[in-house]
N, C-alpha and C positions, 0 to 999 in steps of 0.2 A: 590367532591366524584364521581360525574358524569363522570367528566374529566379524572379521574384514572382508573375506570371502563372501559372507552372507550379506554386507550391508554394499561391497561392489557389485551383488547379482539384483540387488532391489531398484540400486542405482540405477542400474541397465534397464533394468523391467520397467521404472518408471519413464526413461525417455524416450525408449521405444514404443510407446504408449501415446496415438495419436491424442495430441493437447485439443480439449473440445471446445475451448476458447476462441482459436482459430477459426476464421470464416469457413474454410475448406471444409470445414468438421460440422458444422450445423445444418442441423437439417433442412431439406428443402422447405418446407412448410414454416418453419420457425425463418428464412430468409425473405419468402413471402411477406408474412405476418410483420417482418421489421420495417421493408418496404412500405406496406403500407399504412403504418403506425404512424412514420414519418411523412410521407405523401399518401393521403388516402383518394385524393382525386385520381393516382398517376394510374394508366390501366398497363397491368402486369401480365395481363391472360397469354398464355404461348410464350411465356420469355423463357429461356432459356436458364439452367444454372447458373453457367459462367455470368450472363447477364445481371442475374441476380446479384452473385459473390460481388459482382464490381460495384452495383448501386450500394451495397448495402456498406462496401468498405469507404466509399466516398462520404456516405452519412456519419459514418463512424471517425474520420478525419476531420469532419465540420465538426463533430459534438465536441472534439476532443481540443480544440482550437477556442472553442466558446467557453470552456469550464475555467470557470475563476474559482480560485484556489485558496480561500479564505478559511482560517481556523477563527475556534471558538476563544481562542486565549491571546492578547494581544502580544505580539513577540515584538517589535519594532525596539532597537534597543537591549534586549535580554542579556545580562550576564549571567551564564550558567549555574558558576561560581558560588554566585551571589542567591543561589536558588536553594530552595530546602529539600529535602530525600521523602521522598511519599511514601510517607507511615501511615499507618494504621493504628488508630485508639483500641486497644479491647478493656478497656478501665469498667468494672462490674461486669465484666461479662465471663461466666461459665468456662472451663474448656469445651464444652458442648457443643457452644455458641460462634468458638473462634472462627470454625472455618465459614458460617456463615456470615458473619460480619466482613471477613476478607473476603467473598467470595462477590456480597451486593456493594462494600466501597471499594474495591480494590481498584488498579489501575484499568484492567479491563473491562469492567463492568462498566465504569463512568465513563470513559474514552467510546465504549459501545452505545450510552444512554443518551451521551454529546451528539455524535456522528450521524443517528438513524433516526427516522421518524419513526412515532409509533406505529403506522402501519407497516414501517420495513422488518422494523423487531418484532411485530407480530405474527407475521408473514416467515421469516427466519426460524421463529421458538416453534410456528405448529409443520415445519420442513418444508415450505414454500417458497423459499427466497429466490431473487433474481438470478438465472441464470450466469454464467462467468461470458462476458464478452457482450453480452446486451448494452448494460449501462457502465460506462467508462466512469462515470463518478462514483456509480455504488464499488464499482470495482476499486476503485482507489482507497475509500474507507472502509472496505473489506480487508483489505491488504494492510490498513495503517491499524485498524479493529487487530489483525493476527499479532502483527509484533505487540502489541500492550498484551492482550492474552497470550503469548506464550513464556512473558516472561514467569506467571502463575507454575509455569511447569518448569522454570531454569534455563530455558531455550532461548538465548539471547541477539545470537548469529544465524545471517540469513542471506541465501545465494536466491536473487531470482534472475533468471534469464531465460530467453527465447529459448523452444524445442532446438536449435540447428546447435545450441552453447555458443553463438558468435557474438552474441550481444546480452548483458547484463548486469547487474551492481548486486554486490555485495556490500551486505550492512550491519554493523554489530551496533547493540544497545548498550552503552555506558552507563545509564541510570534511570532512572525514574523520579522526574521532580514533581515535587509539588507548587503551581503557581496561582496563588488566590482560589487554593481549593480544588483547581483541574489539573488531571496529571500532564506532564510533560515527557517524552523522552529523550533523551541527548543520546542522539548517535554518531556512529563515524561511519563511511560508507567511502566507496572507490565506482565508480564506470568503468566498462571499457567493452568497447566493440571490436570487432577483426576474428578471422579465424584463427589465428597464433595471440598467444599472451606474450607480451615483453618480457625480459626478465624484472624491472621493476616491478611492473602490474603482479606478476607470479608471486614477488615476495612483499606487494601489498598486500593483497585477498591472502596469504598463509597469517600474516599479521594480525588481520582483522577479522579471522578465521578460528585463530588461535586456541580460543576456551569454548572447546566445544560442546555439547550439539547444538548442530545449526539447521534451521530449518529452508529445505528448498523447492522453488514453487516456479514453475513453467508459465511464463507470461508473454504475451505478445509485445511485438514493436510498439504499438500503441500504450500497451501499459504501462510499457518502462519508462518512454518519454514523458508520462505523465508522474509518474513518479519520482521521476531525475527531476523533473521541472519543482514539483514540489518541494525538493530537499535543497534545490539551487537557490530558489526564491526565499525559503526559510533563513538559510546560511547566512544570505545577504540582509538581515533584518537583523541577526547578531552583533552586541559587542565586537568592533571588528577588532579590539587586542586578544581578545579571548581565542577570535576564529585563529590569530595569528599564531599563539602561544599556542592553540593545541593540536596544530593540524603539524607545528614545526617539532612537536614531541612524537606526533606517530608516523611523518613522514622520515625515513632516511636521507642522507646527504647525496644531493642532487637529483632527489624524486618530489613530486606533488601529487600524487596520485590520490593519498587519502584525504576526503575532506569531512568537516565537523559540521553538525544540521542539526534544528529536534524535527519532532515528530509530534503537534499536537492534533487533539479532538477536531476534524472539519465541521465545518457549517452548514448545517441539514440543508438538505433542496430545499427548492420552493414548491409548495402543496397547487395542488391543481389550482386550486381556490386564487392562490397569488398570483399566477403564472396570467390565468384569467384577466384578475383585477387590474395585471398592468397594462393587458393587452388593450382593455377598456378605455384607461387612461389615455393610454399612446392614439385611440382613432377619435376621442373625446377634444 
């Protein structure tokens, strides 16, 4: 009882806890700075917060509209099923050794080595990394980066949704495949927006909630729709017997709320140098 009490009071502390993600929440100089990153001709002098908050969420709607959603591993077709369990070899090697052969191939290690360019992981290992709410795409393989490492700790279920709790998805990892050497994850996952829960929705999220700990992470509107969009467009590239067969074993009769997705490695940005080169091309 003790132990519920303590993890209902952390609950509490964490949501009451303004999300620095949020535009509201950035500093004025860092709203500045985004502005003018994005438009460096546009003159800001004398604008106002509010002013700011609204440019900078407008950019942030563009970005978010532009990001092509392309993984490193081709799904088009995928049966799950038909997929292997991402093992690890420690064949000659030490118990010494173990945890660090698990630690540099494990799923989150190559899922992180896929996802991030070397300046991002560089940037990240000496506590530099991009802000939460700057970049909508690092932010997406930040998020997809967290579920392959937590499952390293057992932590397989995962509630994110907005500060207000109205809007959000929960998502549980089913496994960890291995496909041509990159990991994969098969998840199941439910949306749902509204200030009140259905009772369906209520006893989807307990379902897919079920084998706990879960881990949960405060995201903005923007992030979620980029993460629904992700796991929608995945879905849709699946064996559609598979999708049908397993979404009709963890749905109850007369509900669809839960559906079946994976979760692979994204496709690093493009490096200044490229972004450049096409621009080149395109006035060429």
């Amino acid at each position: 009882m003790d132990d519920l009490q303590r993890d209902m009071e952390l609950m509490d502390a964490f949501y009451s806890t303004p999300n620095s993600a949020t535009v509201d929440q950035w500093k004025e100089s860092d709203l500045r700075q985004f502005v003018l990153n994005h438009d460096p001709n546009l003159s800001i002098s004398g604008w106002p917060r509010a002013k700011l908050e609204k440019r900078v969420e407008k950019s942030l709607n563009k970005m978010h509209k532009k990001i092509s959603l392309q993984s490193q591993v081709p799904l088009e077709g995928m049966n799950p099923d038909r997929c292997q369990e991402f093992l690890l070899s420690f064949a000659g090697k030490s118990m010494n050794d173990v945890y660090d052969v698990a630690k540099a191939n494990g799923p989150a290690n190559m899922g992180f080595m896929k996802s991030f360019t070397t300046e991002e992981r560089m940037r990240m290992r000496i506590g530099d990394g991009i802000e939460v709410g700057f970049d909508p795409y690092y932010d997406l393989r930040s998020q997809c980066h967290c579920m392959f490492a937590c499952i390293d700790v057992g932590t397989r279920s995962h509630i994110l949704q907005r500060e207000d709790q109205e809007e959000g998805i929960a998502l549980r990892v089913e496994r960890a495949m291995n496909v041509n050497g990159d990991p994969v994850l098969l998840v199941v996952y439910m949306y749902r927006s509204g200030e009140n829960m259905s009772h369906s929705e209520t006893e989807s999220a307990r379902r897919i909630l079920s084998t706990g700990p879960f881990q949960s992470t405060r995201v903005t509107t923007l992030h979620i729709a980029l993460l629904h969009r992700l796991l929608e467009e995945n879905r849709a590239k699946l064996d559609e017997s598979f999708v049908k067969a397993t979404e009709k074993k963890w749905n109850f009769e007369g509900c669809a709320d839960i559906h079946v997705s994976v979760v692979a490695p994204l496709k690093q940005p493009k490096s200044k140098e490229e972004v450049v080169e096409k621009q080149l091309k395109k006035e060429l």
